[in-house]
DSSP file (Angstrom, degrees, kcal/mol; ACC not computed):
  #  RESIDUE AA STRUCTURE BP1 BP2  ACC     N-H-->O    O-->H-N    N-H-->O    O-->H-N    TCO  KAPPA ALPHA  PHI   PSI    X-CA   Y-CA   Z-CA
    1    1 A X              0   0    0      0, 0.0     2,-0.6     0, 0.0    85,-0.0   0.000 360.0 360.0 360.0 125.6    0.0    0.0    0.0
    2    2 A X        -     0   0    0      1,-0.0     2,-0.1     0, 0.0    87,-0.0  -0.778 360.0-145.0 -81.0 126.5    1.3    3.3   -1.0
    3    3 A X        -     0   0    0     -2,-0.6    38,-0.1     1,-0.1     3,-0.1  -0.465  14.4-111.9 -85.2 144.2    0.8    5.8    1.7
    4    4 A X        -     0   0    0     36,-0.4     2,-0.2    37,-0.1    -1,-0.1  -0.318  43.6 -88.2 -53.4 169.6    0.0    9.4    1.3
    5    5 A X        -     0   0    0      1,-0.1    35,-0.2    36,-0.0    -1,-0.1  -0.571  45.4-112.5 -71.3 143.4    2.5   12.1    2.2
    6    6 A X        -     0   0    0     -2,-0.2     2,-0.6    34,-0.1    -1,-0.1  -0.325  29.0-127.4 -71.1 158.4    2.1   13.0    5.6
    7    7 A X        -     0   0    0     -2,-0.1    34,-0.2    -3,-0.1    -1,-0.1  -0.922  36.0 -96.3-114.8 142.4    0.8   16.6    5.8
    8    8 A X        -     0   0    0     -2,-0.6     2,-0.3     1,-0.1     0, 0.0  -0.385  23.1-134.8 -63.0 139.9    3.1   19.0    8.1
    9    9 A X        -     0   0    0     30,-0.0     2,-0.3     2,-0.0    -1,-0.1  -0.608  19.7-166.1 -19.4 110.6    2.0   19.4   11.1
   10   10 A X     >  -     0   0    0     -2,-0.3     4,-2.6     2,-0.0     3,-0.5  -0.872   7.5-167.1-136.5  88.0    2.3   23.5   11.7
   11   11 A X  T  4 S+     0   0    0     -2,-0.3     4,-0.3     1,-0.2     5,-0.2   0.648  82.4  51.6 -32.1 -22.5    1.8   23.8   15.8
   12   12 A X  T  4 S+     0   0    0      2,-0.1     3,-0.5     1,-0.1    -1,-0.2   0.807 120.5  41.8-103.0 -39.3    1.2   27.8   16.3
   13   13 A X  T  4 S+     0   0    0     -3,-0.5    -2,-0.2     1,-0.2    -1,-0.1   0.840  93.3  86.8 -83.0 -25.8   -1.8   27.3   13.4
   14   14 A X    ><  -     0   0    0     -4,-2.6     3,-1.3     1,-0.1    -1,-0.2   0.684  65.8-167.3 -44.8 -44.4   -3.0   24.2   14.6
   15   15 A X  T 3  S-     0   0    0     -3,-0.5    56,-0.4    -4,-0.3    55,-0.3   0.966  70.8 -73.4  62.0  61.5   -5.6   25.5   17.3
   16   16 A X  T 3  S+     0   0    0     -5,-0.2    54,-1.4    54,-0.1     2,-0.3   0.521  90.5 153.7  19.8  37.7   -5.8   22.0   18.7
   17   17 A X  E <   -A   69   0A   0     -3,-1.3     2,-0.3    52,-0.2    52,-0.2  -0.605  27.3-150.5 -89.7 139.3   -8.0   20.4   15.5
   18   18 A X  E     -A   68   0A   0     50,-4.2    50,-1.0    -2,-0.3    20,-0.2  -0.985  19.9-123.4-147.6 161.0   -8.2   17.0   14.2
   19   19 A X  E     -AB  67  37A   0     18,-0.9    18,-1.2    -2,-0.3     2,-0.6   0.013  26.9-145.5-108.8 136.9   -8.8   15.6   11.2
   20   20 A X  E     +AB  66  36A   0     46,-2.0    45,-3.3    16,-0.2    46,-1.0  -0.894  29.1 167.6-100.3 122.2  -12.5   12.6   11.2
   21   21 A X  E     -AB  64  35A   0     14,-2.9    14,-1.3    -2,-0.6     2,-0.6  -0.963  19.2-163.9-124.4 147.8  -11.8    9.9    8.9
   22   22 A X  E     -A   63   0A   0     41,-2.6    41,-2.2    -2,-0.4     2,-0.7  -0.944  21.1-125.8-133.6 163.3  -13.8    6.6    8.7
   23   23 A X  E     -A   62   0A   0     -2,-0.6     9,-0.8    10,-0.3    39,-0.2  -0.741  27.0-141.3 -91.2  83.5  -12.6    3.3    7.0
   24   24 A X  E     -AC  61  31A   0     37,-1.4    37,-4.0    -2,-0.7     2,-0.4  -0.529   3.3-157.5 -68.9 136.7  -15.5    1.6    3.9
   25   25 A X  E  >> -AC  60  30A   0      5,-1.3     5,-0.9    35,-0.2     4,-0.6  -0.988   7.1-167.6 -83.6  98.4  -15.9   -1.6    3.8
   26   26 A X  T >45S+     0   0    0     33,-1.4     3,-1.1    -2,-0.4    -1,-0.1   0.978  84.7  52.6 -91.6 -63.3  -17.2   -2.1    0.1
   27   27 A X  T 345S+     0   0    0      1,-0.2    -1,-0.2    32,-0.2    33,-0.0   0.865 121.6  29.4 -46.9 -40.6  -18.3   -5.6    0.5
   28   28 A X  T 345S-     0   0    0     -3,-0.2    -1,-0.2     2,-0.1    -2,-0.2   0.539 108.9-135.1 -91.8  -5.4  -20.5   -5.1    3.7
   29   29 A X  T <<5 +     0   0    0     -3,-1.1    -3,-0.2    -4,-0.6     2,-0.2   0.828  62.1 117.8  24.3  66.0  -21.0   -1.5    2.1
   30   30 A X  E   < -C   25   0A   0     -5,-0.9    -5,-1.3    -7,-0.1     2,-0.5  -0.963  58.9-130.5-132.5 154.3  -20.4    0.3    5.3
   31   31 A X  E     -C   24   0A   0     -7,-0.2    -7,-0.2    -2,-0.2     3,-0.1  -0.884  28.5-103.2-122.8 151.9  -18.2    2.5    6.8
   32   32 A X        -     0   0    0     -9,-0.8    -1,-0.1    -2,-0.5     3,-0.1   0.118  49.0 -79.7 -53.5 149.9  -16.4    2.3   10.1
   33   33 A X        -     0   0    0      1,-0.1   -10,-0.3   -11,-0.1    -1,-0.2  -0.067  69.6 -91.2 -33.5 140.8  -17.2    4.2   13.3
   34   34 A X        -     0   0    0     -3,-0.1     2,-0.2   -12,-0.1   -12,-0.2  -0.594  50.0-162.2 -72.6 139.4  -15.6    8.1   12.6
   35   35 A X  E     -B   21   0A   0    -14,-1.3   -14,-2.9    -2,-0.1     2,-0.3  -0.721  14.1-141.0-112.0 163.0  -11.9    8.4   13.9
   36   36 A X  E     +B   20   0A   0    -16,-0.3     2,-0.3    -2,-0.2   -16,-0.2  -0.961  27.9 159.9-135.7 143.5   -9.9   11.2   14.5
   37   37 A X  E     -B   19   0A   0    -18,-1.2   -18,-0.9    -2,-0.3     3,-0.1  -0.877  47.9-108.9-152.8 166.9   -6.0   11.3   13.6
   38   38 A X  S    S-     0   0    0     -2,-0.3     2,-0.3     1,-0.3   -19,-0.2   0.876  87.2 -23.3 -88.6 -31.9   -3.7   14.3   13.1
   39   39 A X  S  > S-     0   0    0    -20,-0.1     4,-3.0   -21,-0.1     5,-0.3  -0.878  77.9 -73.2-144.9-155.9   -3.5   14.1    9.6
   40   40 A X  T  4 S+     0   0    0     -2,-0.3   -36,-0.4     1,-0.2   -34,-0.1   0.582 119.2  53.4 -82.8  -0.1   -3.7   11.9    6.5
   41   41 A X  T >> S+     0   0    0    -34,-0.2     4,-1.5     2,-0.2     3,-0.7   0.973 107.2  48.1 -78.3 -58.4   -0.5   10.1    7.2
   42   42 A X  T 34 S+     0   0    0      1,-0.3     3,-0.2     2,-0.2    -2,-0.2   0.776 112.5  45.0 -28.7 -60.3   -1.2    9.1   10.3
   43   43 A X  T 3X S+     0   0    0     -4,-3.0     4,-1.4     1,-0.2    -1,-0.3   0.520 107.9  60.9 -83.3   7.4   -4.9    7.6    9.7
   44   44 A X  H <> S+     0   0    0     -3,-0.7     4,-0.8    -5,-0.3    -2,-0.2   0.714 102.5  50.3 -82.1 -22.9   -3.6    5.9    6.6
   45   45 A X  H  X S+     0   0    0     -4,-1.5     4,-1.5    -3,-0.2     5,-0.2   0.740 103.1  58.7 -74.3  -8.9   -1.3    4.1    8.9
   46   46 A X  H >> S+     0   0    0      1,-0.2     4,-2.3    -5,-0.2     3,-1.6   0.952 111.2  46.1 -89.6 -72.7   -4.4    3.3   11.0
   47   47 A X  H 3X S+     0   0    0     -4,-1.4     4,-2.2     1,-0.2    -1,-0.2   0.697 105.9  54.9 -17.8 -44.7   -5.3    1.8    7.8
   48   48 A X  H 3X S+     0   0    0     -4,-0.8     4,-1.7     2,-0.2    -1,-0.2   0.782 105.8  50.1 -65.6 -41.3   -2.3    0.3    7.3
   49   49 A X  H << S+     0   0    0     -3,-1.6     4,-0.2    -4,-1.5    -2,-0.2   0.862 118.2  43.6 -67.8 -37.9   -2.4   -1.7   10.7
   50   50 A X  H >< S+     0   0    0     -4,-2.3     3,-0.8     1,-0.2    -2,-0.2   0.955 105.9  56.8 -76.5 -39.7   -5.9   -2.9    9.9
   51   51 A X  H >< S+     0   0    0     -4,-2.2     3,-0.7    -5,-0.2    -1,-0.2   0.773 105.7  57.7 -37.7 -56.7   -5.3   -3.7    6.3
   52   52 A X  T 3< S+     0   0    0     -4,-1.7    -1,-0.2     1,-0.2    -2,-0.2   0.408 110.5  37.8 -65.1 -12.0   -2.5   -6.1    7.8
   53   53 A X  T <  S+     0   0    0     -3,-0.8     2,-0.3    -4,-0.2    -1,-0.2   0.331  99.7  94.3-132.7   0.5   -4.7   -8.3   10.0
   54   54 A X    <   -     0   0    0     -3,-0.7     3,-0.3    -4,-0.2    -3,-0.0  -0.639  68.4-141.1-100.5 161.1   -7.6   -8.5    7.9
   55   55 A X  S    S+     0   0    0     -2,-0.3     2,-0.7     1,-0.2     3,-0.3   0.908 103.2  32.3 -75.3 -37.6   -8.7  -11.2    5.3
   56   56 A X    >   +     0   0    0      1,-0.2     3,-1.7    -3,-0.1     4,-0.2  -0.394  57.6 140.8-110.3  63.5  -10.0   -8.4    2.9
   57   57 A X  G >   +     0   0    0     -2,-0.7     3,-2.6    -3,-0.3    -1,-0.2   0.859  65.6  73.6 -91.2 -22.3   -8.0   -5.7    3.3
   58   58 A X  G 3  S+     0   0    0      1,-0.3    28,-0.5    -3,-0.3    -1,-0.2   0.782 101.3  67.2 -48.0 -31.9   -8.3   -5.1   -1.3
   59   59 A X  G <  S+     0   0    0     -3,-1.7   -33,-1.4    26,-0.1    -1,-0.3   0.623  83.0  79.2 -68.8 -17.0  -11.9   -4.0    0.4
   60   60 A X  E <   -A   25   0A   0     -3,-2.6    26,-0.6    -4,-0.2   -35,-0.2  -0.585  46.9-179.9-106.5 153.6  -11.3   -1.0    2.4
   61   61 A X  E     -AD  24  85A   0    -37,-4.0   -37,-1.4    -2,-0.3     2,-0.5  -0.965  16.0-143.0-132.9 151.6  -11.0    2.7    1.6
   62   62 A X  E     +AD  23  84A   0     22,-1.2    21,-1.7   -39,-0.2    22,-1.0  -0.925  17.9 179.9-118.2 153.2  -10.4    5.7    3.8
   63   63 A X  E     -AD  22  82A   0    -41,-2.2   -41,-2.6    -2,-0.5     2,-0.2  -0.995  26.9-112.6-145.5 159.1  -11.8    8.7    3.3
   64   64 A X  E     +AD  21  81A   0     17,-2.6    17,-2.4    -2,-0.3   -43,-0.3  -0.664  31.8 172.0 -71.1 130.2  -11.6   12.1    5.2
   65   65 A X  E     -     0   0A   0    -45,-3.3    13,-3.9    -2,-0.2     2,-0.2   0.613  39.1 -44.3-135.1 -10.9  -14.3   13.1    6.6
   66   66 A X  E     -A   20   0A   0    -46,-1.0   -46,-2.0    11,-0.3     2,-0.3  -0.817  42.8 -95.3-162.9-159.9  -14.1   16.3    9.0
   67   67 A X  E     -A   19   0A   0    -48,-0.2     9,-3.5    -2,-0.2     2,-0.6  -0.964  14.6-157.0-133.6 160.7  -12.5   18.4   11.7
   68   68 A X  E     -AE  18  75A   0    -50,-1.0   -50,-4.2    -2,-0.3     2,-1.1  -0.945  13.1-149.9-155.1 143.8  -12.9   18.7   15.2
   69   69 A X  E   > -AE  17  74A   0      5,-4.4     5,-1.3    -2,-0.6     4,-0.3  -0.711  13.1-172.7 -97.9  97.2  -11.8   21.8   16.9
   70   70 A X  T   5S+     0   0    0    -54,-1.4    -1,-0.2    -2,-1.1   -54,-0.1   0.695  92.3  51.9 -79.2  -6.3  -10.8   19.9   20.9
   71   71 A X  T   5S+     0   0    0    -56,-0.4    -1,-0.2     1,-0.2   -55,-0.1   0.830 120.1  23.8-103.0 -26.0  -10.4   23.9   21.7
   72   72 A X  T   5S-     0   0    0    -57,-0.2    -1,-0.2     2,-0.2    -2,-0.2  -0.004 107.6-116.8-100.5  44.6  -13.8   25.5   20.5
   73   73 A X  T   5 +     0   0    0     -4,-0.3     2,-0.6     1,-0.2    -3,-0.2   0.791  61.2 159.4  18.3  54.3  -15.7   22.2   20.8
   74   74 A X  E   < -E   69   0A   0     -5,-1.3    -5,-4.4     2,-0.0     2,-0.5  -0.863  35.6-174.8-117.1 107.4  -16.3   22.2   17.4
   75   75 A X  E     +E   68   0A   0     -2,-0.6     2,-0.7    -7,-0.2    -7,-0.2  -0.686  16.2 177.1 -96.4 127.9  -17.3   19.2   14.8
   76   76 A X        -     0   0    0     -9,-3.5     2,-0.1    -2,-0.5    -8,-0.1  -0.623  11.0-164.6-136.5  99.7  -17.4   20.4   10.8
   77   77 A X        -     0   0    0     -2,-0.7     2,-0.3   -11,-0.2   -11,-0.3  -0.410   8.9-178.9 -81.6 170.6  -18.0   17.9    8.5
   78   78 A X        -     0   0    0    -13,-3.9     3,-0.1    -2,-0.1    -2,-0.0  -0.980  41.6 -58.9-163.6 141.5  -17.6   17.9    5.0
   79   79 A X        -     0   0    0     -2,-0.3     2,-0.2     1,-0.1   -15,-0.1   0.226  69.4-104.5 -33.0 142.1  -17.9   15.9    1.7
   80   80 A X        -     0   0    0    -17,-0.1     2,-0.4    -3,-0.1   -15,-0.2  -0.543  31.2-148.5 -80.6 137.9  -15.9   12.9    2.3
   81   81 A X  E     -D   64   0A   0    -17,-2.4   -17,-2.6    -2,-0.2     2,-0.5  -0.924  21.3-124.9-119.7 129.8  -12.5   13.3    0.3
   82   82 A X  E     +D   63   0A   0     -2,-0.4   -19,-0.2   -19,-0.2     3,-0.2  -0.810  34.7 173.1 -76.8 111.3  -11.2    9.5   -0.9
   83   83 A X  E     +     0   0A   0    -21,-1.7     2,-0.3    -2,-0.5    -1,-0.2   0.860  62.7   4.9-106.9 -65.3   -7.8    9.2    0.4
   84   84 A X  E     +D   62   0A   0    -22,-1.0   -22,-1.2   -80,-0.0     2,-0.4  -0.990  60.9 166.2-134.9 108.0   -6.7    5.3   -0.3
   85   85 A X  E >>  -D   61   0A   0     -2,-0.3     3,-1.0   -24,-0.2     4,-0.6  -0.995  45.4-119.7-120.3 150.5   -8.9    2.9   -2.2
   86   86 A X  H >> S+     0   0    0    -26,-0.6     4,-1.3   -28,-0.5     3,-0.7   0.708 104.8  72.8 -60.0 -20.0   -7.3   -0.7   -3.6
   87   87 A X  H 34 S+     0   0    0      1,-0.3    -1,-0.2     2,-0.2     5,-0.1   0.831  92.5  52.3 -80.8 -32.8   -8.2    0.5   -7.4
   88   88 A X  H <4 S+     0   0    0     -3,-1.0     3,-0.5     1,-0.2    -1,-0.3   0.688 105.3  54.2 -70.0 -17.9   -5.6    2.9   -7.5
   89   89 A X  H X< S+     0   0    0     -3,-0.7     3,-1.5    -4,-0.6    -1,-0.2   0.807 103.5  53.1 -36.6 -66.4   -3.3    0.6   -6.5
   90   90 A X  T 3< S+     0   0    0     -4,-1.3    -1,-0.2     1,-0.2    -2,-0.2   0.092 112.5  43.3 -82.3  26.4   -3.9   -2.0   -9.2
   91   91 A X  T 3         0   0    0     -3,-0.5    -1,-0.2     0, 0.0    -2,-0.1  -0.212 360.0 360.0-136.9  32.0   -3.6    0.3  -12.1
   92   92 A X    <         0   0    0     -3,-1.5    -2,-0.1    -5,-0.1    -3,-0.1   0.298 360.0 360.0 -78.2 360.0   -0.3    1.9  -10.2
């Protein structure tokens, strides 16, 4: 699995936010509880980890799915942006 590039991390801008992503599962054509990571490197290793202990791992995709602001209490979701899916892979 090719990972994305991690996106920097900028501390002073950050305003304590992080990024919601949840995992589809194309065969049960559902997606995972929402998760929170600091960026897209990170939950694409969360991916990675899952990908590795699963039977069907060709099945899952992550996609982005929000923010949450842990200093204003603030959730903003937002069209889900596709991150990792196995297709891009097999015509890599």
């Amino acid at each position: 699995m090719k990972l994305p590039k991690p996106t920097p991390v900028n501390f002073d801008e950050m305003n304590h936010v992080l990024n919601l992503y949840v995992i589809r599962d194309t065969m049960a054509d559902e997606d995972s509880p929402i998760f929170s990571a600091v960026n897209d490197g990170v939950a694409a290793r969360q991916l990675k980890a899952l990908e590795n202990k699963a039977l069907y791992s060709n099945e899952l995709q992550l996609f982005h799915v929000g923010k949450h602001n842990l200093t204003k209490g603030t959730i903003v979701m937002n069209e889900r942006t596709e991150l990792y899916t196995p297709k891009e892979q097999e015509n890599a």
